[in-house]
C-alpha atoms as a printed R data frame, in Angstrom:
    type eleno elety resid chain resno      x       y       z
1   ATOM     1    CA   UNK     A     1 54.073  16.214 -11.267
2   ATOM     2    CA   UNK     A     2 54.468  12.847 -10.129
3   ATOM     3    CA   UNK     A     3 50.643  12.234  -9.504
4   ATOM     4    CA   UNK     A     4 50.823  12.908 -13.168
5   ATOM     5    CA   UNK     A     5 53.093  10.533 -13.803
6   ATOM     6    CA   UNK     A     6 51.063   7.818 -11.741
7   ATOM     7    CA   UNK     A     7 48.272   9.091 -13.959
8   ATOM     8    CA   UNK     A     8 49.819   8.132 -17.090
9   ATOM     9    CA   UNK     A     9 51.406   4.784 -15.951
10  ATOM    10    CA   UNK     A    10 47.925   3.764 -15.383
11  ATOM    11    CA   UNK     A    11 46.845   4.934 -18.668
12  ATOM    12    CA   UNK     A    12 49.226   3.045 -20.141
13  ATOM    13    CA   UNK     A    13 48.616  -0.450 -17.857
14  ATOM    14    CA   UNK     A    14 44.259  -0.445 -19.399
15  ATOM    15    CA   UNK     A    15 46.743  -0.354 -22.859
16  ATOM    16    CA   UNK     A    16 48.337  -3.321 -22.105
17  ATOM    17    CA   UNK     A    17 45.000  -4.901 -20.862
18  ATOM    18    CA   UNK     A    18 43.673  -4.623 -23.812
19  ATOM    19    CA   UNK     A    19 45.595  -7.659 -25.053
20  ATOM    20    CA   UNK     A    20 45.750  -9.363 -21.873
21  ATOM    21    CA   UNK     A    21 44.247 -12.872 -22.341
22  ATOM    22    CA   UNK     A    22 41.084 -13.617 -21.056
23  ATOM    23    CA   UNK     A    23 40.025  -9.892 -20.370
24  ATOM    24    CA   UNK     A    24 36.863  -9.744 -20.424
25  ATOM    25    CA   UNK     A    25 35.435  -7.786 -23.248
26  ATOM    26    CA   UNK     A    26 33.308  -5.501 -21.073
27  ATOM    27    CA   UNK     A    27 35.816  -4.796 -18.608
28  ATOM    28    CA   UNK     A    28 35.837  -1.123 -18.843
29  ATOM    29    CA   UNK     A    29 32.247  -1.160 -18.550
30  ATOM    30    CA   UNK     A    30 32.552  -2.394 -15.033
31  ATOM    31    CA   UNK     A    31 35.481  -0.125 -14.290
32  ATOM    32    CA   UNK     A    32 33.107   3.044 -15.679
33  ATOM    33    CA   UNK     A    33 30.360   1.781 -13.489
34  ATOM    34    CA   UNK     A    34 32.013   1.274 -10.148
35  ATOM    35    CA   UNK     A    35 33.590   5.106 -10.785
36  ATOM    36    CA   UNK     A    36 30.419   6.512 -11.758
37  ATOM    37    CA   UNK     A    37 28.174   5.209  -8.661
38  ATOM    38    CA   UNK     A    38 31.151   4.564  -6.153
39  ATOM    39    CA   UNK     A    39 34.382   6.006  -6.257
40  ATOM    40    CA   UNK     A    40 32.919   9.574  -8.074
41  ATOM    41    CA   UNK     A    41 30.197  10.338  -5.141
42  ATOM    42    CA   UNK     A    42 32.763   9.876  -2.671
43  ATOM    43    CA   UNK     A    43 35.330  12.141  -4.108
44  ATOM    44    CA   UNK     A    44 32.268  14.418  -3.819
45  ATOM    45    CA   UNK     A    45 31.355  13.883  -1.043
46  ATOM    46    CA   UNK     A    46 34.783  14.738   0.506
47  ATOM    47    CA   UNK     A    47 35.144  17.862  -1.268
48  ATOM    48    CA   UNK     A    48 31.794  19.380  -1.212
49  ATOM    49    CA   UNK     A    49 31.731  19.915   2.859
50  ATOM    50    CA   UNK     A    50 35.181  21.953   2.606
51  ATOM    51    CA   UNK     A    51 33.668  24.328   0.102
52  ATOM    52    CA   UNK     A    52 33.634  28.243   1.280
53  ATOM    53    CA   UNK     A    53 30.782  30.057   0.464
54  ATOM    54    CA   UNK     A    54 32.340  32.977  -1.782
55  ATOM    55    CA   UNK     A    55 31.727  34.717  -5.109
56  ATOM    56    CA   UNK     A    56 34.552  32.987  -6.320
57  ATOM    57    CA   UNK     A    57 32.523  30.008  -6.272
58  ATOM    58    CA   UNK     A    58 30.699  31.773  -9.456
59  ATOM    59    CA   UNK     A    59 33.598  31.745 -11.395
60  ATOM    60    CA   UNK     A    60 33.588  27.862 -11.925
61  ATOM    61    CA   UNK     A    61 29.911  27.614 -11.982
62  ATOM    62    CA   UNK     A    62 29.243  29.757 -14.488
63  ATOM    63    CA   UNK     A    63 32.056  29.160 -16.507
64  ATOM    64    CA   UNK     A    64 30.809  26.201 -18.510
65  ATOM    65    CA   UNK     A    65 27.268  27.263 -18.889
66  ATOM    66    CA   UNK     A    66 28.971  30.262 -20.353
67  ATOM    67    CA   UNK     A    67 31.267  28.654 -22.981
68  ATOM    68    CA   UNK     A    68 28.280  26.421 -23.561
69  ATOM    69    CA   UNK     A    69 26.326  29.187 -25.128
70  ATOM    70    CA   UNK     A    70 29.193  30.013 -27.007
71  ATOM    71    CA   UNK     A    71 30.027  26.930 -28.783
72  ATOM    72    CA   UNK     A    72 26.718  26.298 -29.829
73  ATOM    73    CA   UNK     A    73 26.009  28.802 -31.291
74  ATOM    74    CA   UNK     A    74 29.714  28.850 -33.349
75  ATOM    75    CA   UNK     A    75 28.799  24.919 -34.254
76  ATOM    76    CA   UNK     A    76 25.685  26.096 -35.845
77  ATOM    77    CA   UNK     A    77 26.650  28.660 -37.510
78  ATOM    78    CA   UNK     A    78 29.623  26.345 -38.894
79  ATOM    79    CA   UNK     A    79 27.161  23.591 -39.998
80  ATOM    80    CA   UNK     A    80 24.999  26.034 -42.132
81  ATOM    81    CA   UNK     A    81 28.110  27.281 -43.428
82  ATOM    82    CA   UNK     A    82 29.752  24.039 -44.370
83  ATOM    83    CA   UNK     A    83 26.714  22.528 -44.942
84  ATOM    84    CA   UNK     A    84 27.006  19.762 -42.164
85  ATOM    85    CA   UNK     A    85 24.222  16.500 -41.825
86  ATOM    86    CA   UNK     A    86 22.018  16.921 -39.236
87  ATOM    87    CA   UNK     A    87 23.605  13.700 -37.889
88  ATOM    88    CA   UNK     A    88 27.156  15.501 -38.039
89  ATOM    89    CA   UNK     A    89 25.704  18.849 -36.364
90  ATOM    90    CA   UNK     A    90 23.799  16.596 -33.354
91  ATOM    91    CA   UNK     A    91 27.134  15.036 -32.517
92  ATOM    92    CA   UNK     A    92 29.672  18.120 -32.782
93  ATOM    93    CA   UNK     A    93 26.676  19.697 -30.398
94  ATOM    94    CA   UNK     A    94 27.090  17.032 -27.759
95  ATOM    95    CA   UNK     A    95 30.534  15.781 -27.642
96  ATOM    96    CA   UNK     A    96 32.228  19.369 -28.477
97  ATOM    97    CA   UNK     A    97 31.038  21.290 -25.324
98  ATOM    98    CA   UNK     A    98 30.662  18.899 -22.592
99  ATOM    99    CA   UNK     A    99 34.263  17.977 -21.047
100 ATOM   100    CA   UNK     A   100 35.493  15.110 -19.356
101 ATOM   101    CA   UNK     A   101 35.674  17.294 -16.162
102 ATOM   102    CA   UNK     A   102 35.291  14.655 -13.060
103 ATOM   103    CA   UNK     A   103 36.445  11.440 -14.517
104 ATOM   104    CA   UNK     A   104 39.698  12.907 -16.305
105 ATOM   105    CA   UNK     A   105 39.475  17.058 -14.222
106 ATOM   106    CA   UNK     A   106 39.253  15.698 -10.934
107 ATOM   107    CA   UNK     A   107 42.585  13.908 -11.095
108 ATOM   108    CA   UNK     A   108 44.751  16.074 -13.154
109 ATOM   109    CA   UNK     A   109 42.837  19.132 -11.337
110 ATOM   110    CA   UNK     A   110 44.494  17.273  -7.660
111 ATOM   111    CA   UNK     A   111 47.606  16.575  -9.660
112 ATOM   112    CA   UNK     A   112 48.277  20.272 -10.904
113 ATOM   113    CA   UNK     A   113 46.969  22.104  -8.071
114 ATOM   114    CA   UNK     A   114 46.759  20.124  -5.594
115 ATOM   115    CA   UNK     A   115 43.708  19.310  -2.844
116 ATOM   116    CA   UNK     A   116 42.803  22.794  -2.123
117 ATOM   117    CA   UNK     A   117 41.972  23.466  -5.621
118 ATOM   118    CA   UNK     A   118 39.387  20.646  -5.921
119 ATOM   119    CA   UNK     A   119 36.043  22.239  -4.831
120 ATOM   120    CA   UNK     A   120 36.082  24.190  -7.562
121 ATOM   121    CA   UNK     A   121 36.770  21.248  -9.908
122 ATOM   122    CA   UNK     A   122 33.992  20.084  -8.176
123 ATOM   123    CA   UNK     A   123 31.509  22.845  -8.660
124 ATOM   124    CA   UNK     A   124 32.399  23.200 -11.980
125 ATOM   125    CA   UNK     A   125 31.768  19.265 -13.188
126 ATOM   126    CA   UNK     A   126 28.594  19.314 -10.619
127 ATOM   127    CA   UNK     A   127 26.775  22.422 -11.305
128 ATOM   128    CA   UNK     A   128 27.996  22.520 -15.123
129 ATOM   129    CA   UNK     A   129 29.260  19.904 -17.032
130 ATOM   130    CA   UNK     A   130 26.766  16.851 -14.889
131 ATOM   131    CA   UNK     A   131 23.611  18.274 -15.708
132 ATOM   132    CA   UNK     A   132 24.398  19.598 -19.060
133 ATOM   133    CA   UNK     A   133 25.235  15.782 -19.562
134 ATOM   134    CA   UNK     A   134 21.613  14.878 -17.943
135 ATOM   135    CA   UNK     A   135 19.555  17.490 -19.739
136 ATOM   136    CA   UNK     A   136 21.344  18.967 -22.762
137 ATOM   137    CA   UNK     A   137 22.598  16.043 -24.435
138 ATOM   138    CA   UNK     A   138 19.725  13.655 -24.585
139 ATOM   139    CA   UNK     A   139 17.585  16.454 -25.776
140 ATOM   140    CA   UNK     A   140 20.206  16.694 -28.685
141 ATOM   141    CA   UNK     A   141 20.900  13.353 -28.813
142 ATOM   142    CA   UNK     A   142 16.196  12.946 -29.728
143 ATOM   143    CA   UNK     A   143 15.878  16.478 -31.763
144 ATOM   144    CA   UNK     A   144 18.901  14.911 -34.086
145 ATOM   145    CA   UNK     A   145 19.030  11.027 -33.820
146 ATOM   146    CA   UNK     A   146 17.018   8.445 -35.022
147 ATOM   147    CA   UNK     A   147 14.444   8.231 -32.031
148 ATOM   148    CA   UNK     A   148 11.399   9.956 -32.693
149 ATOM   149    CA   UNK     A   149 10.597  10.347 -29.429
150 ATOM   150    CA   UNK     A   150 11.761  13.329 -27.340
151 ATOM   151    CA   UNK     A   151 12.564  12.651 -24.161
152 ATOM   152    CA   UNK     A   152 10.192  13.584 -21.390
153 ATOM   153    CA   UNK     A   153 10.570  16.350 -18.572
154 ATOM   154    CA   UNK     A   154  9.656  13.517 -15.660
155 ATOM   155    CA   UNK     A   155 12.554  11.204 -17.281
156 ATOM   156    CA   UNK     A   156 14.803  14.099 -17.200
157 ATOM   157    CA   UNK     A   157 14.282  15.143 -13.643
158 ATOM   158    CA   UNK     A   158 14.868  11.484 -12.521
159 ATOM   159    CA   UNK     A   159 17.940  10.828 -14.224
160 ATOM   160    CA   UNK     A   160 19.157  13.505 -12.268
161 ATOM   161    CA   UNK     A   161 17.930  13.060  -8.864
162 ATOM   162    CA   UNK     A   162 18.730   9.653  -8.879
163 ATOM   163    CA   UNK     A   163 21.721   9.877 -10.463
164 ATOM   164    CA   UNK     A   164 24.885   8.732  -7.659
165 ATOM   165    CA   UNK     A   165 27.202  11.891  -8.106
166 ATOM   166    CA   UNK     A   166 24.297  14.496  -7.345
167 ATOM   167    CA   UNK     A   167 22.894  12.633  -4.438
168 ATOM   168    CA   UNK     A   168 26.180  12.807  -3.597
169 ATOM   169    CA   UNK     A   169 26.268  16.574  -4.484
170 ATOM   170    CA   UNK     A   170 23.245  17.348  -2.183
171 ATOM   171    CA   UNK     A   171 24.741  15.156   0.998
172 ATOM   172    CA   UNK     A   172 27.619  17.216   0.760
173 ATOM   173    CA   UNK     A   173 25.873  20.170   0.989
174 ATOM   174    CA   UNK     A   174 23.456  19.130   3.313
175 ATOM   175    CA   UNK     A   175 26.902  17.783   5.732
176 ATOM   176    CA   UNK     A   176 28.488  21.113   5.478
177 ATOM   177    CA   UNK     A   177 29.875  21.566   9.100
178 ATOM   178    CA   UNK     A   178 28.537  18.445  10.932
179 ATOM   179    CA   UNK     A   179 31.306  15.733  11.972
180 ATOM   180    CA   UNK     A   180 31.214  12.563  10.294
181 ATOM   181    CA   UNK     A   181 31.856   9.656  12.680
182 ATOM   182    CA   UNK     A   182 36.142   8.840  12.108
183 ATOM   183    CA   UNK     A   183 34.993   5.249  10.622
184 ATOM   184    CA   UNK     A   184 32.685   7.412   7.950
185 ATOM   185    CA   UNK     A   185 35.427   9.678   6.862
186 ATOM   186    CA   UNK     A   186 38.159   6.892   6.563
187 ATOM   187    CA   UNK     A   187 35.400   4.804   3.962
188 ATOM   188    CA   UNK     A   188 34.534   7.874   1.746
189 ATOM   189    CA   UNK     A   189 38.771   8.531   1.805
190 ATOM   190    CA   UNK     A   190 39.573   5.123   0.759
191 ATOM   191    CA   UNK     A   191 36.743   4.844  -1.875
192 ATOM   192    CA   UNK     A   192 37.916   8.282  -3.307
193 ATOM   193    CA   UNK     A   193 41.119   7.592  -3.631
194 ATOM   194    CA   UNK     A   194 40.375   4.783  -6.009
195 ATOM   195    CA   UNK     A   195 38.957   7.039  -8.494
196 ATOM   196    CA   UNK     A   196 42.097   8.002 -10.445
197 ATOM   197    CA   UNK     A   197 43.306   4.180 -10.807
198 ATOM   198    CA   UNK     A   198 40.142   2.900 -12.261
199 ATOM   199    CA   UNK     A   199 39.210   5.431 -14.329
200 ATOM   200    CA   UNK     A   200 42.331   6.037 -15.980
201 ATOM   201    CA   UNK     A   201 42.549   2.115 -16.764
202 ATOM   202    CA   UNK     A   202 39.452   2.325 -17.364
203 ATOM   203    CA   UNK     A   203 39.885   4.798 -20.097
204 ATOM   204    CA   UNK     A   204 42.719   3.003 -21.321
205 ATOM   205    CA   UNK     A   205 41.109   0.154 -22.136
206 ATOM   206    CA   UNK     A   206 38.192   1.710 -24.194
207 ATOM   207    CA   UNK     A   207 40.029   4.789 -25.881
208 ATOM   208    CA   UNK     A   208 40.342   4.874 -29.417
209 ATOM   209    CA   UNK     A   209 40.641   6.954 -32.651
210 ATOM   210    CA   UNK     A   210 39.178   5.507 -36.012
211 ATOM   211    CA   UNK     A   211 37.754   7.782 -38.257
212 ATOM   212    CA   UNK     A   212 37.712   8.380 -42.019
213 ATOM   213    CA   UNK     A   213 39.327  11.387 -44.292
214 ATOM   214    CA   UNK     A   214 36.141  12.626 -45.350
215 ATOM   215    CA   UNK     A   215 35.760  13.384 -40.727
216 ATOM   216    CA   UNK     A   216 39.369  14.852 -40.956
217 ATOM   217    CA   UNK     A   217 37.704  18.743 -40.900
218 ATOM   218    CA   UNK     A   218 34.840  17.994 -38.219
219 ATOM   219    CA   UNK     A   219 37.774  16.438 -35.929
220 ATOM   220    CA   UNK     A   220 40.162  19.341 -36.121
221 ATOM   221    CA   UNK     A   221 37.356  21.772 -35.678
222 ATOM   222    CA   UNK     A   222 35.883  19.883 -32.857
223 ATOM   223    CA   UNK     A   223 39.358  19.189 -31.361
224 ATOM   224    CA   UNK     A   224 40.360  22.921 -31.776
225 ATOM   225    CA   UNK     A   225 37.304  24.120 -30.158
226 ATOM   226    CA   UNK     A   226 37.590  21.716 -27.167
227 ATOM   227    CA   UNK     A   227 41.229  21.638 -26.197
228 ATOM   228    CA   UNK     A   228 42.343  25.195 -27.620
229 ATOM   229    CA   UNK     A   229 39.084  27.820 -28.258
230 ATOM   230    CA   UNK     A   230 37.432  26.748 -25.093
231 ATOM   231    CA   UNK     A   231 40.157  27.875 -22.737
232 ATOM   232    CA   UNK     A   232 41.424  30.456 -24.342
233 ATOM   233    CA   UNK     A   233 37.907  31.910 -24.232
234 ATOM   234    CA   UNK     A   234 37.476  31.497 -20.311
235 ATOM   235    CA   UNK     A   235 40.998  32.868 -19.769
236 ATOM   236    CA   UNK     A   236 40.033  35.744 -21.575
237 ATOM   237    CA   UNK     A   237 36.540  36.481 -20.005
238 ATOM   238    CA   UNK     A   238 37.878  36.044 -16.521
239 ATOM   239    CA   UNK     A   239 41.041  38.396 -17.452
240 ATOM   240    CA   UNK     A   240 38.810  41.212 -18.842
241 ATOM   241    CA   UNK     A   241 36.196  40.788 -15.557
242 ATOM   242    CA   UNK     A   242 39.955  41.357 -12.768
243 ATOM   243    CA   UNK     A   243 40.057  37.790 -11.969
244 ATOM   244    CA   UNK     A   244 43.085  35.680 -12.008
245 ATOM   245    CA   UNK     A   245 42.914  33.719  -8.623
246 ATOM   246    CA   UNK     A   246 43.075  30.164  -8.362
247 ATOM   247    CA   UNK     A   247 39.030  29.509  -9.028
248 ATOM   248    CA   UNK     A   248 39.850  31.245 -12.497
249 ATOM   249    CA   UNK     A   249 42.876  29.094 -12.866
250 ATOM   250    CA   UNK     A   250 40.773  25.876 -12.387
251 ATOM   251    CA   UNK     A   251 37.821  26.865 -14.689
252 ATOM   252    CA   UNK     A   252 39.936  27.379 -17.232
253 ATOM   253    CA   UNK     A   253 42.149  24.423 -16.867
254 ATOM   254    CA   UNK     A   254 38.294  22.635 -16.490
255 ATOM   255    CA   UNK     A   255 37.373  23.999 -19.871
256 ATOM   256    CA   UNK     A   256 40.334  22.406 -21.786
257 ATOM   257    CA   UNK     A   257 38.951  18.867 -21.068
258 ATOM   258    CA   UNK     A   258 38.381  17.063 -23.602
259 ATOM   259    CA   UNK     A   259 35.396  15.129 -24.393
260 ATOM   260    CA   UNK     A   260 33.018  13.250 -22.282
261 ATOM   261    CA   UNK     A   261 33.207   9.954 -22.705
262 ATOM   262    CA   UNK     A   262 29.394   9.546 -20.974
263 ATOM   263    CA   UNK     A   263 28.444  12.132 -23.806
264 ATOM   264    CA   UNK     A   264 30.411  10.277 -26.600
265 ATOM   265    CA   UNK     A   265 28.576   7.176 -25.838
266 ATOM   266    CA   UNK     A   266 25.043   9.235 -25.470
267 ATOM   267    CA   UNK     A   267 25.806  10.198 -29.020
268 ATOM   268    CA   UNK     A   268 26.873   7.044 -30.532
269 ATOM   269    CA   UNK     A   269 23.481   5.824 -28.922
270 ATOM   270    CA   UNK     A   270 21.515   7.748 -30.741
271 ATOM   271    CA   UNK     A   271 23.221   6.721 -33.509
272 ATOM   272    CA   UNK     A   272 24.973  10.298 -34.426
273 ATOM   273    CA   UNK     A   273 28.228  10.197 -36.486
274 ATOM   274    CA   UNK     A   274 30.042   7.388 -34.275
275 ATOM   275    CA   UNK     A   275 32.727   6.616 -36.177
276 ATOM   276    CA   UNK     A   276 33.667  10.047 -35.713
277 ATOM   277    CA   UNK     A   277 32.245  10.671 -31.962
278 ATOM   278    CA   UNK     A   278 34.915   7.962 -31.006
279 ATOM   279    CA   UNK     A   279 37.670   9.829 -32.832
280 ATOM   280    CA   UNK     A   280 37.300  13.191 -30.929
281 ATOM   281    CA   UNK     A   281 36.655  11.417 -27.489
282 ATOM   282    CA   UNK     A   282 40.022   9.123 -28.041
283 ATOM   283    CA   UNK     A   283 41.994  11.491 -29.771
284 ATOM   284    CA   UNK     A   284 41.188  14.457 -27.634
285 ATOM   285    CA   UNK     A   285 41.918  12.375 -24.765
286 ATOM   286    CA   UNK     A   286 45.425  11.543 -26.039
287 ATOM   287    CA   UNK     A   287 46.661  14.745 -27.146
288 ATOM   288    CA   UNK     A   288 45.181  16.853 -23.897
289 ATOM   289    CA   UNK     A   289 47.874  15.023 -22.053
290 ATOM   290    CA   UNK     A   290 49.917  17.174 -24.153
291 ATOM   291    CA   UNK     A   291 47.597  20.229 -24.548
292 ATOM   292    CA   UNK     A   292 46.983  20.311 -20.556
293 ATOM   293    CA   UNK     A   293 50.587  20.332 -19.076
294 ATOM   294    CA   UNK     A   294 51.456  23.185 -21.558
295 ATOM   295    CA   UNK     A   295 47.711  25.190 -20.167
296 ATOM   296    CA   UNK     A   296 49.134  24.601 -16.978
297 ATOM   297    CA   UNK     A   297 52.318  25.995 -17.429
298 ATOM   298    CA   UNK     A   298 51.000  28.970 -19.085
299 ATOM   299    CA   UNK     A   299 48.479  29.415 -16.098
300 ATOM   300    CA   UNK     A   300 51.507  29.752 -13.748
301 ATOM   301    CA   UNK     A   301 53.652  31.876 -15.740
C-alpha cells in the first residue's frame, strides 16, 4: 500500500501546481507527452520480454474487447430509450468503454499486485484498450462530431504503427529471450520508473469536474458503467468460465479504470458533449481512488 500512498501524494503535489506561480499553462501537456512517447514504451518494453506464453494471456486480452461489445450496445440502447443527442451518444460511446489502463492501471496494477502482475496489465492496455483508442474512437469521434470527414483506413494504420507504445509493443516481442547489453536495461529501468511521478502530476494538474444538472443522469450512468458495471461484468464472466487466477484478478481490476483521458480529449476534439466528457474523466478519476482499493479488497477476499 505504500506505492499507493506515493501515488496519491503525487496526485495531490500537480494540485498544488496548479496555483503555483509562473506554471506554465501547458504544463501537463508536456508531462502527458514525455509519458506517452518516453516513460510509457519503456515500461513496455520491460514488461513485454518477461511475458509467458500461456492461455492465461487470453484472459486480459480479450477481456476489454469483450466488455467493449457490451457497453455499446447497453449505451445505445439507453440513448434510444432516453432519447439522447447524437452529440451525447458519440461521447458516452468513447469515453465510457475505454479505461485509463496504462497511464493510471500500470501504476496502481504494480502497486496492488505487485511486478509479477504487470504483463498482464500490459497485454490488456496494449492489445485492448491502445488500439481501441487508435481505431474505435476516432471513428466515433467522425460518424458523431462535427467533421464530415471520416477518417481514412491509411491514417488509421499509421497512427498505430507509429504510435511510441506499440513500437514499443512489437520490440518487446521481437526481444523476447535475447540479452540486452547491462547499460540498455539500466536506461529503459530508469525511464520506466518515471512513469508513475509524471503522470500522476500530470493528471493532477489537468483533472477536473464541471458539468451542469441537466448532465447529472449521463454522469452517473457513465460513471456506474465504468467504475461499477464494467467489473462486475468481467468478474462474473471469468467466474462462470473456472478462472480466478491472478490474470483474472488483473483484468478485472483493468476494467474498473476509469476514463481515458487520451479518449476524453479525442472527444472534446470533435467537439462531443465536453463539458460533460471532462466531468466523467475528472470525476471518475477521483472517486476510483475510492472505488479501486475497495475492488481490490474484494478480489483478495
Amino acid at each position: 500500500m505504500d506505492n499507493f500512498y506515493l501515488i496519491l501524494a503525487c496526485l495531490g503535489i500537480g494540485l498544488l501546481l496548479r496555483r503555483a506561480p509562473g506554471m506554465p499553462p501547458d504544463s501537463a501537456v508536456a508531462l502527458n507527452g514525455y509519458a506517452l512517447n518516453v516513460a510509457l514504451p519503456a515500461v513496455i518494453l520491460a514488461n513485454v520480454p518477461l511475458l509467458n506464453v500461456s492461455s492465461a494471456l487470453l484472459i486480459p486480452a480479450l477481456t476489454p474487447w469483450l466488455l467493449m461489445l457490451l457497453v455499446i450496445a447497453l449505451l445505445l440502447t439507453l440513448a434510444r430509450l432516453l432519447r439522447w443527442s447524437r452529440e451525447l451518444t458519440g461521447a458516452l460511446l468513447i469515453v465510457v468503454p475505454l479505461g485509463n489502463t496504462s497511464y493510471l492501471g500500470f501504476p496502481l496494477v504494480q502497486s496492488f499486485f505487485g511486478q509479477e502482475a504487470m504483463p498482464y496489465a500490459v497485454v490488456y492496455d496494449q492489445l485492448g484498450s491502445f488500439i481501441a483508442l487508435a481505431v474505435y474512437a476516432p471513428v466515433i469521434a467522425a460518424l458523431y462530431g462535427s467533421a464530415k470527414e471520416r477518417p481514412a483506413a491509411t491514417a488509421i494504420l499509421a497512427r498505430i504503427f507509429t504510435f511510441p507504445p506499440f513500437i514499443a509493443l512489437i520490440a518487446g516481442l521481437l526481444l523476447r529471450g535475447v540479452q540486452l547489453p547491462p547499460l540498455a536495461n539500466q536506461l529503459v529501468d530508469m525511464l520506466a520508473a518515471t512513469l508513475i511521478p509524471v503522470v500522476m502530476v500530470a493528471v493532477g494538474l489537468q483533472v477536473t469536474a464541471r458539468f451542469q444538472r441537466r448532465e447529472v443522469l449521463p454522469l452517473t450512468v457513465a460513471l456506474g458503467i465504468k467504475l461499477l458495471l464494467m467489473p462486475a461484468c468481467a468478474w462474473l464472466l471469468w467466474l462462470a468460465m473456472g478462472q480466478a487466477g491472478l490474470a483474472t484478478r488483473v483484468a478485472v481490476f483493468q476494467a474498473a479504470m476509469p476514463s481515458m483521458i487520451s479518449a476524453g480529449a479525442i472527444a472534446i476534439g470533435a467537439g462531443l458533449a465536453p463539458r460533460l466528457v471532462a466531468g466523467i474523466v475528472g470525476l471518475g478519476l477521483m472517486l476510483s481512488f475510492l472505488s479501486l482499493p475497495l475492488l481490490y479488497w474484494l478480489l483478495t477476499l
